[in-house]
Structures are given as C-alpha cells and as structure tokens.
One Martini backbone bead per residue (centre of mass of N, CA, C, O) as a GRO file, in nm:
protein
  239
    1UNK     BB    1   0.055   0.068  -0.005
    2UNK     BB    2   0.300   0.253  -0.029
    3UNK     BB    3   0.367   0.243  -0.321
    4UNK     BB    4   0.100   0.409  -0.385
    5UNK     BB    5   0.145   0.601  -0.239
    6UNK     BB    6   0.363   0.749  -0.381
    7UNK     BB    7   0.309   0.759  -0.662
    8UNK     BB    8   0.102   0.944  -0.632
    9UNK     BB    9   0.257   1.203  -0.540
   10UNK     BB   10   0.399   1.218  -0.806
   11UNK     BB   11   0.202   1.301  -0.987
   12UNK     BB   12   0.118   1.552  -0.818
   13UNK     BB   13   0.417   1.671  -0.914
   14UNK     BB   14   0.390   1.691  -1.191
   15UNK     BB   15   0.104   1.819  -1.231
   16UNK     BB   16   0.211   2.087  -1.098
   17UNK     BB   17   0.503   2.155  -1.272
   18UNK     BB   18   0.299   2.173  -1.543
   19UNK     BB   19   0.139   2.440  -1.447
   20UNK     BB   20   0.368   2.617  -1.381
   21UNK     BB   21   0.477   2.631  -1.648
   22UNK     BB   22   0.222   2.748  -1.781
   23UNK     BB   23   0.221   2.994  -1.580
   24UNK     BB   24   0.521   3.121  -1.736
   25UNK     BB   25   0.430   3.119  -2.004
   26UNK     BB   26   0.184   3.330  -1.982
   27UNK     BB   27   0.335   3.549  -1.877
   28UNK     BB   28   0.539   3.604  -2.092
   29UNK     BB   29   0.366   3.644  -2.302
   30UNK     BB   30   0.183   3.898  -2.127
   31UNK     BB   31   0.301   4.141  -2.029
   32UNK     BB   32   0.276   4.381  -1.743
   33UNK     BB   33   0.230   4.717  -1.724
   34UNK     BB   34   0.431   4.931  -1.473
   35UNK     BB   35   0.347   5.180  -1.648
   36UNK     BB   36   0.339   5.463  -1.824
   37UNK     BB   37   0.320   5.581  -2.108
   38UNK     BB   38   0.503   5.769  -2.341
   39UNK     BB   39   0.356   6.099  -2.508
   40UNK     BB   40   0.076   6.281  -2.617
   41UNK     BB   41  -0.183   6.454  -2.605
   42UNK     BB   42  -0.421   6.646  -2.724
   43UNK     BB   43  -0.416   6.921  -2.604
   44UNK     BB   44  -0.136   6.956  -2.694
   45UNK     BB   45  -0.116   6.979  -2.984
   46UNK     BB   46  -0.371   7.237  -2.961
   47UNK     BB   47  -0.169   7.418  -2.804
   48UNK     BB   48   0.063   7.408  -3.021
   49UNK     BB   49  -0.091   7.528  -3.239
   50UNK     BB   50  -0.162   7.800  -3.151
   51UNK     BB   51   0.106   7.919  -3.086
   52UNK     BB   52   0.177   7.927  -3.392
   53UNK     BB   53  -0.021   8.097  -3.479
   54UNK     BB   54   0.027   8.348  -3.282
   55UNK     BB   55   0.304   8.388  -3.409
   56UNK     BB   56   0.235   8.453  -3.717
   57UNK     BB   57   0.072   8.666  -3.684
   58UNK     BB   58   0.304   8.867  -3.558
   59UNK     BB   59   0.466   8.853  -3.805
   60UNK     BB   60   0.292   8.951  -4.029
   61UNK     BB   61   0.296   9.232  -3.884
   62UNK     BB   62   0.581   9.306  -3.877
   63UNK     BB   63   0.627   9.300  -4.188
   64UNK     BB   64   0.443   9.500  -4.268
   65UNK     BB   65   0.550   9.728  -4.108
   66UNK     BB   66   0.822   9.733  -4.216
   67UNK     BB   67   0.777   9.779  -4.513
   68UNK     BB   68   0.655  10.080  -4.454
   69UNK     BB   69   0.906  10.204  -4.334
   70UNK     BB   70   1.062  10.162  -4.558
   71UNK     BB   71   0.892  10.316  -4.797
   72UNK     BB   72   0.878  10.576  -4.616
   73UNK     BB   73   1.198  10.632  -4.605
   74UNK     BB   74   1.238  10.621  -4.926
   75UNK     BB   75   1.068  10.874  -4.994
   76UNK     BB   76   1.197  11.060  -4.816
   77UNK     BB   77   1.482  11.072  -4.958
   78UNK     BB   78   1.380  11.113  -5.232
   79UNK     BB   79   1.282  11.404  -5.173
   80UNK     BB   80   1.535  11.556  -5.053
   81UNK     BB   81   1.678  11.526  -5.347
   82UNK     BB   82   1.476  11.710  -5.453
   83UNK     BB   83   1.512  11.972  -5.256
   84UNK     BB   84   1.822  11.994  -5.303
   85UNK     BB   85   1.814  12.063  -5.585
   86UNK     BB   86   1.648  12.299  -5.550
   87UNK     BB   87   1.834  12.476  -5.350
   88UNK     BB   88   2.069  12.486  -5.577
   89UNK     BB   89   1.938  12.655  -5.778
   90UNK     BB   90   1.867  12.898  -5.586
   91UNK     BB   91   2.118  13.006  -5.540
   92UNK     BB   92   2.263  13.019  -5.782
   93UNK     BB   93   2.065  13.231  -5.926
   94UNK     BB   94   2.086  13.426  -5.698
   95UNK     BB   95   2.389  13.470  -5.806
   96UNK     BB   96   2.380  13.658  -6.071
   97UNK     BB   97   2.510  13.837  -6.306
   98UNK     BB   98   2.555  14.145  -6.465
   99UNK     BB   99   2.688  13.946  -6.749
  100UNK     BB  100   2.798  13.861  -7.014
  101UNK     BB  101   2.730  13.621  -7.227
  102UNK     BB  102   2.915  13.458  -7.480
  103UNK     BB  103   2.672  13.483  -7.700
  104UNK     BB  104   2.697  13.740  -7.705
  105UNK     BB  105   2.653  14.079  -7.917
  106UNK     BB  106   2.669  14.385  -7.968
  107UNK     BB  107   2.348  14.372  -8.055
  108UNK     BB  108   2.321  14.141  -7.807
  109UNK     BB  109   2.305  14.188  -7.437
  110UNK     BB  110   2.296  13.872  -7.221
  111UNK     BB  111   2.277  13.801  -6.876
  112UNK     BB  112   2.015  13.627  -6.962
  113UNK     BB  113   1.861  13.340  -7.025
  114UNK     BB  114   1.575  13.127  -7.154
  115UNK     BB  115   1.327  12.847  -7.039
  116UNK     BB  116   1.160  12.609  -6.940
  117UNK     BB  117   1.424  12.401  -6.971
  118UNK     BB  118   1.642  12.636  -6.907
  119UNK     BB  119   1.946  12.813  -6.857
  120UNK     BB  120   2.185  13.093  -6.868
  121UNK     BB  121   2.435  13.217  -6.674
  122UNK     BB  122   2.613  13.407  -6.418
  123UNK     BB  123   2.870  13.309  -6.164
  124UNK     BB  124   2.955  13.322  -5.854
  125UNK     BB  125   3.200  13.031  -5.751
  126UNK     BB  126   3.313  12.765  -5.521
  127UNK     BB  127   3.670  12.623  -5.580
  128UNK     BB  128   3.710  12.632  -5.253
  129UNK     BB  129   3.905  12.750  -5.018
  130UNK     BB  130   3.856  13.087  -5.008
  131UNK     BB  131   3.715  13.024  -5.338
  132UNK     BB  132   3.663  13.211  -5.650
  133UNK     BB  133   3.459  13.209  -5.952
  134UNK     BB  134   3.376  13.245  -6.278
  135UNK     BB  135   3.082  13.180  -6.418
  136UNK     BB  136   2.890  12.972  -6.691
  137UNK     BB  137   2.534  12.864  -6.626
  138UNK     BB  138   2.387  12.543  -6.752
  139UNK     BB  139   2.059  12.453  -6.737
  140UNK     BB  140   1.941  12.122  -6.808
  141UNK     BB  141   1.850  11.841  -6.989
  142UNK     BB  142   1.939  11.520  -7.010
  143UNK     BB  143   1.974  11.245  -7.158
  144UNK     BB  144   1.912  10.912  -6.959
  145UNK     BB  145   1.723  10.714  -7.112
  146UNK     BB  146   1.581  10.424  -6.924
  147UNK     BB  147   1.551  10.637  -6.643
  148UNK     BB  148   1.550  10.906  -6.787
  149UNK     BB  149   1.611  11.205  -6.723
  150UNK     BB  150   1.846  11.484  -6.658
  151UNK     BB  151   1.999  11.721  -6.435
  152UNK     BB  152   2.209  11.958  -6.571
  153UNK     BB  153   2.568  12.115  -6.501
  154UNK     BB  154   2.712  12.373  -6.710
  155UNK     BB  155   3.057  12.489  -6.620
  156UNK     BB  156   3.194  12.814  -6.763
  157UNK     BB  157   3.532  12.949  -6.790
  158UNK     BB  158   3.578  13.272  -6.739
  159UNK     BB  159   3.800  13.503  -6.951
  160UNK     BB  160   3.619  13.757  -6.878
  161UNK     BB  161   3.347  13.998  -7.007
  162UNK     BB  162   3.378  13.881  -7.330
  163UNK     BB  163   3.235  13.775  -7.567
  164UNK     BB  164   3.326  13.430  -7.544
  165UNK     BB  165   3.470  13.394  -7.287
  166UNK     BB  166   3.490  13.044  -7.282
  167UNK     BB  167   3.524  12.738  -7.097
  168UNK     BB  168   3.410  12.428  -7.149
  169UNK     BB  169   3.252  12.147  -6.922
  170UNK     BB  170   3.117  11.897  -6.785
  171UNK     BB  171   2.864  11.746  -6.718
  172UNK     BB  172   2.652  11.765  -6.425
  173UNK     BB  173   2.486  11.561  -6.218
  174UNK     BB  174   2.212  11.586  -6.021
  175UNK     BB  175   1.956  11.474  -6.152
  176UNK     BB  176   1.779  11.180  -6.174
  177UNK     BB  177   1.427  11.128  -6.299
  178UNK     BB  178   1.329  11.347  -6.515
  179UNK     BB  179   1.009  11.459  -6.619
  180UNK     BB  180   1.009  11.755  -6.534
  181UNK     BB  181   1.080  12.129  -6.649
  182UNK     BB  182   0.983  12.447  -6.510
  183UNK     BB  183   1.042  12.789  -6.581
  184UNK     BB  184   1.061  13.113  -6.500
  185UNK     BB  185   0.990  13.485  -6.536
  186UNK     BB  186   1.038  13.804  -6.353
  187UNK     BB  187   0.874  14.124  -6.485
  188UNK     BB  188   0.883  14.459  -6.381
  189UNK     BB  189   0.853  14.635  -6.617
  190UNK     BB  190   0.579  14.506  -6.641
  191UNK     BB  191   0.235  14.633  -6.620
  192UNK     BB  192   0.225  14.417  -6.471
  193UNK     BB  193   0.409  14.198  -6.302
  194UNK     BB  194   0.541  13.888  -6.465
  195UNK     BB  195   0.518  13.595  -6.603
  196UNK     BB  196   0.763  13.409  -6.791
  197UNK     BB  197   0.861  13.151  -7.009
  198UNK     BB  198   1.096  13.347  -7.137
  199UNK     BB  199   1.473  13.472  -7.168
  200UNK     BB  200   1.580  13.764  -7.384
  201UNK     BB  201   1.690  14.032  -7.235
  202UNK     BB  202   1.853  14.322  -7.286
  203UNK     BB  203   2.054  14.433  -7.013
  204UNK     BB  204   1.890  14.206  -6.821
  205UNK     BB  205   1.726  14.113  -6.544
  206UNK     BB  206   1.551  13.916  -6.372
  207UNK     BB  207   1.366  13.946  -6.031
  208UNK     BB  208   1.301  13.617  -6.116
  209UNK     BB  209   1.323  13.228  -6.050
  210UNK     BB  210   1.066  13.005  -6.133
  211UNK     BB  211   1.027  12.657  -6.036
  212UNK     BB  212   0.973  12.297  -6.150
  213UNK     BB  213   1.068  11.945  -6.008
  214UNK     BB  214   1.002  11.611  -6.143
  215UNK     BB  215   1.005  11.328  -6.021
  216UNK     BB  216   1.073  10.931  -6.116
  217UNK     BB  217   1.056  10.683  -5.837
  218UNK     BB  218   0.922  10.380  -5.861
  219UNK     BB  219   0.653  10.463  -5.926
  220UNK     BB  220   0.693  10.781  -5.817
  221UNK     BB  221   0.630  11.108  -5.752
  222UNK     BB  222   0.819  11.433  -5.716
  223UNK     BB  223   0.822  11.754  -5.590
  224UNK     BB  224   0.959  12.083  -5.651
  225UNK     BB  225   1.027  12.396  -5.586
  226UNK     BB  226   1.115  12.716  -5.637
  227UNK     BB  227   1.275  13.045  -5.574
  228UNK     BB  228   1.499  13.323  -5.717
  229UNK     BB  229   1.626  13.613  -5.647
  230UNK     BB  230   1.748  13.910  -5.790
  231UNK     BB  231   1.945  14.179  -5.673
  232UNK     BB  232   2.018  14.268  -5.995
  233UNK     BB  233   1.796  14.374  -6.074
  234UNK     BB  234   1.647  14.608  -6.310
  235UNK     BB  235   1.687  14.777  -6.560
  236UNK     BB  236   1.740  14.868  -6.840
  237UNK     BB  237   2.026  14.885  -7.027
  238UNK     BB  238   2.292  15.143  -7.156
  239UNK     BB  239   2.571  15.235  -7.323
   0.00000   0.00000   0.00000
C-alpha cells in the first residue's frame, strides 16, 4: 500500500510542475505594463498648434509694418534728394551777375538767357575754400535713357567779361529721373510785373526765377518748386 502513496504523490508532484511551467509561460506571453506609457495627449497638440498660429499671425503684422516703414523711409530720401536739388538751384541762380554771356553779340547783349527747359547766367562760384571764379552757368535737361531725363550743369570758365570768353566744361548730373522741368521768369518792367515763359531780354535780369522739378521713383512722382530773387535785377540798361 505504501507502493501506491508513493506513487500517487509523484503524480501529483509531475501535475503541479506541469501547471506552473504553463502558468510562467503565460505570463511570459502577456507581460503587463509596470508604468504609463510616455506620449502627446490631444490637448497638447491643440495648444502646440494655437501657439504657433499666435506666432504667425505676430510675425505677419511685423513684416508688414517693417516693409511700410521702409517704403515710407525711401520716399522720404528721395522727396529729400529733390528738395536738395531744387535749393541748389535757388542759390546758384540767385546768384547771377549781370555780365555778358558768351553768346552774346555786341548787338544783343543778354546777362540771362532761358525757357521753360533750360536756363543760362554768370555767376560766381566757390571752386575751394576761401575762393571763387566767374563761371557761366547752364542748367538744362539731358537725355538719361532708359531711366528718364538727367537734370545737368554745365559750368564754364570765364576768362574776362568779353562775349566769347569761356571756357565750357563736362556736363554734370544733379539729379536723375526728371519726367518734366519749367522754369519761369518775374519781369518788373512789365505793368503790372508779370510771369514769363522765357528770357532774352538784353542788358537786364529777371527780377525772379521760379521753377517746379519733377521726379519719378520706383513707379512714384516727387516734386519740389524753387523761387530764386535777383538782387542784381534792375530796369533795362543802355551802352
């Protein structure tokens, strides 16, 4: 009998073993997670994504602003470089002496010259520091091409105040990009003093000299006006 437990116990002993080998392979199988998982949750995303849209939308209005404050600098310089332009003129001419020009003939002696597009004096000039010459002075408009008229000025050198005297001189360029130039001219002897088109009265300034200067930029216009008086201007004068 004692064969028989003996026996029996073995069995039961084989039959446990056999439970638990399956019972660690089955767990082997499924493992189960000891933590969370690491991810994104929806809500992150979704406020991942506002911000970003919050950033853009900053980014566009400051671009935008930058590019108008550029815009509005470069018009600025260049209202400036017209303004510039039109005060040298004011000076230069207001500074007109009444001496013959070169073209002059001993029958028709002209101390000013002009129309609408150019204009022609003497005037003395500073060509260093503390000193000046007698130029003959003429402003006129010149063929830029493809990027518009040239506003020039040909300075020539007077040697005495004999018709013919004068030395001319290479053109230079003041301002580029002139769509139109006119020049006037205040005449007093006139009653009442009156506004010309044009000056070749002889032996006589303009008593003024208003222009408008016209430029375009960049597909925009600009312009600036001038008013230049003759100190030297006075009534006709005879040999």
């Amino acid at each position: 009998m004692s064969w028989m437990f003996s026996r029996a116990r073995a069995k039961a002993r084989a039959v446990r073993r056999h439970l638990a080998g399956a019972a660690s392979s089955s767990v082997n199988a499924h493992p189960q997670s000891s933590g969370p998982v690491a991810g994104f949750a929806l809500i992150d995303v979704l406020v991942g994504l506002a911000l970003i849209g919050v950033i853009t939308s900053l980014m566009m209005v400051f671009l935008g602003q930058a590019r108008t404050m550029m815009r509005i600098e470069k018009a600025t310089e260049f209202q400036m470089e017209v303004d510039a332009a039109s005060r040298f003129l004011e000076t230069a001419i207001s500074h007109a002496e009444a001496l013959p020009l070169s073209k002059s003939s001993p029958d028709q002696v002209l101390y000013l010259s002009g129309d609408g597009a150019w204009v022609e004096f003497n005037a003395v000039q500073a060509i260093g520091f503390k000193s000046s010459a007698l130029r003959e002075i003429t402003v006129s408009l010149a063929d830029g091409g493809q990027t518009g008229a040239a506003l020039a000025i040909v300075q020539k050198t007077r040697r005495g105040s004999k018709p013919g005297a004068a030395v001319s001189s290479e053109p230079v360029r003041l301002i580029g990009g002139v769509s139109a130039m006119k020049f006037e001219y205040l005449d007093n002897a006139l009653a009442p003093p009156s506004w010309l088109p044009g000056w070749n009265a002889p032996r006589q300034l303009p008593a003024a000299v208003r222009f408008t200067l016209s430029v375009v930029r960049d597909g925009a216009a600009y312009s600036s006006r001038g008013f230049a008086r003759l100190d030297l201007a006075g009534t006709p004068r005879t040999n």
